[in-house]
Structures are given as C-alpha cells and as structure tokens.
C-alpha positions as CSV (number, residue, x, y, z in Angstrom):
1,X,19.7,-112.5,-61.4
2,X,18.5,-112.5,-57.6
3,X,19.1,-109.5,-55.2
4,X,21.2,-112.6,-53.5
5,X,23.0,-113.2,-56.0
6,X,24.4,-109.5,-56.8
7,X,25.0,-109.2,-53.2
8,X,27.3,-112.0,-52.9
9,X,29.1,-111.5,-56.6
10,X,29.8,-107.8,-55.1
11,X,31.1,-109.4,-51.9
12,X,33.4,-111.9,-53.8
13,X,34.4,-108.9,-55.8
14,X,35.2,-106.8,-52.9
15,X,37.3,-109.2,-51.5
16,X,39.0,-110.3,-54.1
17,X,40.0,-107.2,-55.8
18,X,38.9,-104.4,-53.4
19,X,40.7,-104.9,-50.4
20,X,37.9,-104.2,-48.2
21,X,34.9,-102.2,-48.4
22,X,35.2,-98.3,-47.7
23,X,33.3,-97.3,-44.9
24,X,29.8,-96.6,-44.6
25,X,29.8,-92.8,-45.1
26,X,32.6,-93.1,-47.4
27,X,30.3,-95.2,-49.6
28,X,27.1,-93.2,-49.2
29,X,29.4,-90.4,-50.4
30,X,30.5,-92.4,-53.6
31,X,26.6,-93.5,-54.4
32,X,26.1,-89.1,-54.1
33,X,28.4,-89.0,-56.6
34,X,27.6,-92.1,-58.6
35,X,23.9,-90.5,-58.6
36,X,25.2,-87.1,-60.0
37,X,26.6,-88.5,-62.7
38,X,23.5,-90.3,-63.6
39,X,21.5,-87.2,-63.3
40,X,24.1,-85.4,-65.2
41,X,23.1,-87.8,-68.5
42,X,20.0,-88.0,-68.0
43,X,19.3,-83.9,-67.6
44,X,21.7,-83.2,-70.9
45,X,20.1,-86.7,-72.8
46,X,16.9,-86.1,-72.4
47,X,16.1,-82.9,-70.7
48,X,16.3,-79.2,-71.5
49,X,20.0,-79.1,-70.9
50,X,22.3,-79.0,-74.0
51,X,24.3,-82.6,-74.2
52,X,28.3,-81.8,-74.6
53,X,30.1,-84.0,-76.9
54,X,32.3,-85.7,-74.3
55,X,28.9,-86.4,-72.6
56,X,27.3,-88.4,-76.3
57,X,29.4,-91.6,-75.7
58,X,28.5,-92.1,-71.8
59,X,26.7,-95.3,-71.3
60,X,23.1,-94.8,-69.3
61,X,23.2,-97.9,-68.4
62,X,26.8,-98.0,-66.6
63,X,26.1,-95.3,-64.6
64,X,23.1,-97.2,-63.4
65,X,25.1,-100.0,-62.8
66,X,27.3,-98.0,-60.3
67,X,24.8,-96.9,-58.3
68,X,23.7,-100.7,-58.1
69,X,27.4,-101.4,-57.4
70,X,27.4,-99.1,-54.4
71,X,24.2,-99.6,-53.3
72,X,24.7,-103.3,-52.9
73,X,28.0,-102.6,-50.9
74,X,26.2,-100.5,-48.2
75,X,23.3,-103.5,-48.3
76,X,26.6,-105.8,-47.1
77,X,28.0,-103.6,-45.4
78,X,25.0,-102.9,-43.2
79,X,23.4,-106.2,-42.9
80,X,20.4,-105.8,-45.5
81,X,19.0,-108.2,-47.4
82,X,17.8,-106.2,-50.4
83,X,15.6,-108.8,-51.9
84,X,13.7,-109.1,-48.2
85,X,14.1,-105.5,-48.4
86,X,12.5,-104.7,-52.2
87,X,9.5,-107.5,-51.2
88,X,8.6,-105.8,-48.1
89,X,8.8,-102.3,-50.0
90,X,7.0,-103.5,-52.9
91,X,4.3,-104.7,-50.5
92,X,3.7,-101.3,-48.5
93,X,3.6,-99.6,-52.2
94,X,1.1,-101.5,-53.1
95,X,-1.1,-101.3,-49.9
96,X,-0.5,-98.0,-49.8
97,X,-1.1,-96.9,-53.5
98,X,-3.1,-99.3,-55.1
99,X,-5.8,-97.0,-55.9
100,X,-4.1,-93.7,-55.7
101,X,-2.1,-94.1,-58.9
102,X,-5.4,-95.3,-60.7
103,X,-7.2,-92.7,-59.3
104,X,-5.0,-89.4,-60.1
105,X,-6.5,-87.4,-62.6
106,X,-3.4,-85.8,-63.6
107,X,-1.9,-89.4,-65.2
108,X,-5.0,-90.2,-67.2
C-alpha cells in the first residue's frame, strides 16, 4: 500500500468513526505512549528483561501498527505528505551514509 493510501484510509477512518482528530499535542502524546508499549515488548521479548505472562500474547506487530496509526494522523493533521516525506529522507540517508555504513569496522 502507498504512504497515500494509508493517509487517506486513516482520514476516512477518522471521520467516519473518530469524530475528529485529537489535537496535535494530544496525538504526539498518544504516539509516546503507543511507542512505550512497543518498547515495552520488545525489551521483555527479546531483551534482558523477563517477559510476564500477560505480556506472551501481545501482538508485535499491532503495536507497530498504532504507532503507524498515529503517526499518519499527525502527517494529516499537519499537512505532510509522508511518501514525499520518506523519498526525500531516504535520499539524504543515502547521500549522507553511503559509504559510512560500508565502511564501519564495528558491523563487519
């Protein structure tokens, strides 16, 4: 699916069933949260911290999804095209770190 596409499905979504997007800091506060809970699973699944048993069935890949969620809802909210936005990054990463990457001792 195109960046386009989620953005407008999340739009539809909003106004449809949301009523109307929570405010900008609102929703950066929300995508803090949606981000702890991510790092929650991932520090208990696979790093050094112990996993609880109400933590085994939480789904890695929901929680990434959330973040997406909210992370396409402050795109709307603020005007950004993300797929624009992900090309031009994308582009300064690799003019940037082409070689760097390659040339770091410490990932060979």
């Amino acid at each position: 699916m195109e960046l386009s596409k989620a953005q407008q499905i999340v739009d539809d979504w909003i106004k449809k069933y949301g009523v109307r997007y929570f405010n900008e800091l609102t929703n950066t506060a929300v995508l803090m949260e949606e981000v702890g809970e991510l790092a929650r699973i991932m520090s208990r699944r696979y790093g050094e911290q112990s996993e609880k048993p109400s933590d085994a069935n939480l789904d890695l890949g929901d929680e990434m999804a959330d973040i997406l969620f909210v992370l396409i809802c402050l795109a709307n909210q603020t005007g950004i095209d993300l797929e624009e936005a992900f090309r031009k990054n994308m582009d300064k990463k690799t003019s940037r770190d082409k070689t760097r990457h390659i040339d770091n001792e410490k990932l060979k």
